[in-house]
C-alpha positions in Angstrom: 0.0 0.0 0.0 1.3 3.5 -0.9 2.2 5.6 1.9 2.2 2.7 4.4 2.8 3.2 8.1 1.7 0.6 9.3 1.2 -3.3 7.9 0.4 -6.4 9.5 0.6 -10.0 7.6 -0.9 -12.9 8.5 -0.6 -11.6 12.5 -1.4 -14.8 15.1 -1.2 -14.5 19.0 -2.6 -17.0 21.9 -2.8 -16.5 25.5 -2.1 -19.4 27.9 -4.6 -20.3 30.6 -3.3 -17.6 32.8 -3.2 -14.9 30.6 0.7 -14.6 29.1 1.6 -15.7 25.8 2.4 -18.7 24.3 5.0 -19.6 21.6 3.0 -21.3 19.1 -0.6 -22.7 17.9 -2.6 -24.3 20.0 -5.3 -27.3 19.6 -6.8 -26.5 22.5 -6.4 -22.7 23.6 -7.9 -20.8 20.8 -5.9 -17.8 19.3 -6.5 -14.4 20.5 -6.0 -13.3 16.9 -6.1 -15.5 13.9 -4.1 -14.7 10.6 -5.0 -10.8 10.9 -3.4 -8.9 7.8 -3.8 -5.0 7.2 -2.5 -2.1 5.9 -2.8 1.2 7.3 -1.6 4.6 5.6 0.1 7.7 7.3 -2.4 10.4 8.4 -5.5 7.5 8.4 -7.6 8.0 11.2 -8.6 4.3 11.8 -11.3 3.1 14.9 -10.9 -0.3 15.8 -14.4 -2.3 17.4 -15.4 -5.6 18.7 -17.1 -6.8 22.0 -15.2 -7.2 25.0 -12.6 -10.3 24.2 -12.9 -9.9 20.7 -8.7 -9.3 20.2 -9.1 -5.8 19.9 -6.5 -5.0 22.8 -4.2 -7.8 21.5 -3.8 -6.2 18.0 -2.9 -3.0 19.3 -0.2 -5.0 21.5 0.9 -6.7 19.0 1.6 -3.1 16.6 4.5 -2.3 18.6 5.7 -5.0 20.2 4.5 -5.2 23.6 3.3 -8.3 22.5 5.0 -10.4 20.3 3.6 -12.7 17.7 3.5 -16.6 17.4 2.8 -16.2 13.5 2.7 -13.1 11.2 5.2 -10.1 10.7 4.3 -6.5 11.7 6.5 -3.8 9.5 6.4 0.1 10.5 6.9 2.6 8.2 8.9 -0.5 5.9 10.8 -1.9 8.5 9.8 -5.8 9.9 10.3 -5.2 13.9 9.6 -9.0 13.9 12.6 -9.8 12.7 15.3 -12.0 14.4 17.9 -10.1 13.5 15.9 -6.5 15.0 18.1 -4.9 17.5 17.1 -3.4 20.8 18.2 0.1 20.1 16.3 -0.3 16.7 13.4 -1.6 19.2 13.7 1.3 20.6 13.6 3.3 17.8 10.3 1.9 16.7 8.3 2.3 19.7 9.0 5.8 19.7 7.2 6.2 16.7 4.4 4.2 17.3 3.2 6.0 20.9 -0.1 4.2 23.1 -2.4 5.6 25.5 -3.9 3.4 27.5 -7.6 3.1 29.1 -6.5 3.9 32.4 -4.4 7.1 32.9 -2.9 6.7 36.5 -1.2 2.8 34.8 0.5 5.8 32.5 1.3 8.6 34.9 4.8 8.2 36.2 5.7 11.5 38.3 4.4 13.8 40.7 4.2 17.1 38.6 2.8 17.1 35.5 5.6 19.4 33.1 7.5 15.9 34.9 5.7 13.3 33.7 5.4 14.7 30.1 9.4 15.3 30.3 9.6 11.5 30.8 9.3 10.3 27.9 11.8 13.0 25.6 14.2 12.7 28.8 14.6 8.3 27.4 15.0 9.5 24.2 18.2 11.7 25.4 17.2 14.9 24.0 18.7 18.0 25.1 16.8 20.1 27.4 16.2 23.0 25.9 14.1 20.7 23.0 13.1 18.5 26.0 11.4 22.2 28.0 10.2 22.8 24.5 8.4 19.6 23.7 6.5 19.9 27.2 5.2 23.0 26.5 4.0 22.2 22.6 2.1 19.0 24.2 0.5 21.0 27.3 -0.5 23.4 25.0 -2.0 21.2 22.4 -3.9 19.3 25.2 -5.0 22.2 26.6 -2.9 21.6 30.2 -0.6 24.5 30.1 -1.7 26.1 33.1 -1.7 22.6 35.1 2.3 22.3 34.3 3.4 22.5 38.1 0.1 20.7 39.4 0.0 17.3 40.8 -1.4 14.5 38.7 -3.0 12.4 41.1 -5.5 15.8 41.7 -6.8 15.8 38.4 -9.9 15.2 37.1 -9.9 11.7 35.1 -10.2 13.5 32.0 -7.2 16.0 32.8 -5.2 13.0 33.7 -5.8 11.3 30.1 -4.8 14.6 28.4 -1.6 14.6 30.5 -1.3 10.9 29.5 -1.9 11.9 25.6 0.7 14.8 26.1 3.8 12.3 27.2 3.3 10.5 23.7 2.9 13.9 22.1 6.1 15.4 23.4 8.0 12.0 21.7 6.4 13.4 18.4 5.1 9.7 17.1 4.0 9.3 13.8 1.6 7.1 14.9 -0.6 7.1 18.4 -3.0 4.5 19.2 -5.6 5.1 21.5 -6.8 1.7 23.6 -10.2 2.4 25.3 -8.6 5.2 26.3 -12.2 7.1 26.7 -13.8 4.4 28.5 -13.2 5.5 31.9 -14.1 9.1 31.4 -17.4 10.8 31.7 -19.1 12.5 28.5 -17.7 15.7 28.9 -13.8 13.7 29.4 -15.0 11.6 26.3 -15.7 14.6 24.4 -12.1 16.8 25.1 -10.2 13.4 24.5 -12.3 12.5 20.9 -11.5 16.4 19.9 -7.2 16.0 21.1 -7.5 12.7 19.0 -9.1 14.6 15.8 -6.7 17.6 16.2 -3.3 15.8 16.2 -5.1 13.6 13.0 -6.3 16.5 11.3 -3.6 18.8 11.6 -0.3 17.2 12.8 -1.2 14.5 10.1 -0.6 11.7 12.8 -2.2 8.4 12.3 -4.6 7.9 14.8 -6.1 4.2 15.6 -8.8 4.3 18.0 -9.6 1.2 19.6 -13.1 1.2 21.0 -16.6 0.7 22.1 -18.3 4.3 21.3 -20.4 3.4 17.6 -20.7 7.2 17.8 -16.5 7.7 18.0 -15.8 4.9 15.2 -18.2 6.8 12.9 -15.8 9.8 13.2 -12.9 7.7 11.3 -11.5 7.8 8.1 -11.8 3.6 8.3 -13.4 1.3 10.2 -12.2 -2.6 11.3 -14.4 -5.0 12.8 -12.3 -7.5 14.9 -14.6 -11.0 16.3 -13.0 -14.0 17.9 -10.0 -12.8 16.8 -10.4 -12.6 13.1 -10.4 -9.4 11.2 -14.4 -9.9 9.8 -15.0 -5.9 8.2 -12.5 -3.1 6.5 -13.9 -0.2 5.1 -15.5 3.3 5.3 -17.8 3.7 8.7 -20.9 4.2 5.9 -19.8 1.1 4.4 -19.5 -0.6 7.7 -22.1 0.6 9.9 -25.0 0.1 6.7 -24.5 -3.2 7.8 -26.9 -3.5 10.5 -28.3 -6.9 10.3 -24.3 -8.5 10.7 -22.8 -6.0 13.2 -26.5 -7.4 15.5 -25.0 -10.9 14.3 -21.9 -10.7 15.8 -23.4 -8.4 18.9 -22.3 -5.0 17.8 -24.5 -2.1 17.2 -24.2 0.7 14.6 -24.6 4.4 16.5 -28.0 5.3 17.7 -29.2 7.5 14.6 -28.0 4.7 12.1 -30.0 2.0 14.5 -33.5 4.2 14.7 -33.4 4.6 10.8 -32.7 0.9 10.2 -35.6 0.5 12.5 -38.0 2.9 10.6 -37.1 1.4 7.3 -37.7 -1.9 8.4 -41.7 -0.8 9.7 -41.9 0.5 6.2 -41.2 3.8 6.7 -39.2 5.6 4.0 -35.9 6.5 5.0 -32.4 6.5 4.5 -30.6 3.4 5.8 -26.8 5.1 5.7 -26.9 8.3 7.5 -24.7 7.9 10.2 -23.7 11.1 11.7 -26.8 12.8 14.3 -26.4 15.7 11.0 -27.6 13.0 8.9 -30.3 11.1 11.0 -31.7 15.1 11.8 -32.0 15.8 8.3 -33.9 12.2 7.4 -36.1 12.7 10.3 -37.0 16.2 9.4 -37.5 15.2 5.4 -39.8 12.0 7.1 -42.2 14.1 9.6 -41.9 17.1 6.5 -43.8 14.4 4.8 -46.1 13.5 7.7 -44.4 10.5 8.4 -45.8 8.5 5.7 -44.8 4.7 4.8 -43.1 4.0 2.4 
């Protein structure tokens, strides 16, 4: 694929009974993912869905090398990190572009001031530190946490925490940043500032951004949508592509976002409507144009 950051062939992983990996295929312990391959292209903004166990988490492990595959080779931007012959410092290299943010902020936050904590991250890479004082304050600002440098993290809101989370991978400068659940522990209004940090560094830093996730509503945000079950990749393509698909994501006990879901209900009582809006924009407007005609079947 032109303009490849990311690519995955033929990716494999199983867990043992306890939870840590295996070496190889097992008979009996089925894989946490199966012969995954995909391609993903500097500056995509990709959401990744599937119900809790699915291999979701495990694939964005695996991206990186926190986890390390039993079959399969992972190659970021062209160079195969599963390779035997990989070094550590070239390990090293690698995982600083490729920066995570995980569901829960405090497993993330690693000093007692927050300027600190985003410093920690540029301070491994042994910068100087007049870039190092200059990184901090680009990522505050773009997270909006300048004014909480000198504050302590642990007396943060859960959704100021996350932003100083997203911040240390900023001040790295990755070229790519995935995002694991990392807006399930926060309230709507946390949800929101973290979906709109994501968006930003996509849309203007041209960063590729995979969003691993639950929120129907986030995913339809992306550039691309993939639909992970049991461990096999099942859908790639555009959220309109994906989320029209109402009848299969029910199948495999996914939704499509509320809108999408009330229009596909509509249609199906005979009612005519639209059956691939998926933003609330595009489910207002087909509502309107349905009660403009007095709500009339079909």
């Amino acid at each position: 694929m032109e303009n490849c950051i990311i690519k995955n062939e033929n990716l494999s992983f199983v867990y043992d009974d306890e939870g840590t990996s295996v070496s190889a295929v097992s008979a009996v312990i089925p894989p946490a993912l199966d012969d995954v391959t995909v391609s993903i292209k500097k500056g995509e903004y990709i959401a990744v869905l599937g119900h809790n166990g699915s291999g979701k988490s495990t694939f964005a492990k695996l991206l990186n090398m926190i986890l390390k595959p039993i079959n399969g080779r992972v190659y970021i931007d062209g160079k195969d990190i599963t390779c035997e012959e990989f070094t550590e410092d070239e390990m090293f290299e690698v995982r600083s572009k490729v920066g995570m943010v995980f569901q829960n902020p405090d497993n993330q936050l690693v000093a007692t001031v927050v300027e600190e904590d985003v410093a920690f991250g540029p301070e491994n890479l042994g910068l100087p530190r007049a870039e190092i004082r200059k990184r901090v304050d680009e990522a505050l600002d773009v997270v909006g946490m300048a004014e909480y440098a000198n504050h302590a993290p642990h007396k943060l809101s859960g959704g100021q925490k996350q932003r100083v989370a997203i911040a240390g991978i900023i001040a790295m400068k990755p070229k790519v940043i995935i995002f694991d659940e990392s807006t399930a522990m926060l309230d709507p209004l946390g949800r929101r500032e973290v979906l709109e940090i994501m968006e930003k560094l996509n849309r203007e830093d041209n960063i590729t951004v995979i969003n691993i996730t639950h929120y129907m509503e986030e995913a339809a945000r992306a550039d691309r949508v993939l639909i992970i079950n049991d461990g096999k990749l099942l859908l790639d393509g555009s959220p309109r592509e994906i989320f029209s698909k109402v009848d299969f994501l029910h199948s495999i006990g996914l939704e499509s976002p509320q809108g999408t879901e009330l229009l596909f209900e509509l249609s199906s009582l005979g009612y005519d409507v639209p059956t691939d809006a998926i933003s609330e924009d595009e489910c207002y407007d087909a509502l309107k144009t349905l009660l403009g005609k007095g709500g009339k079947l079909a």
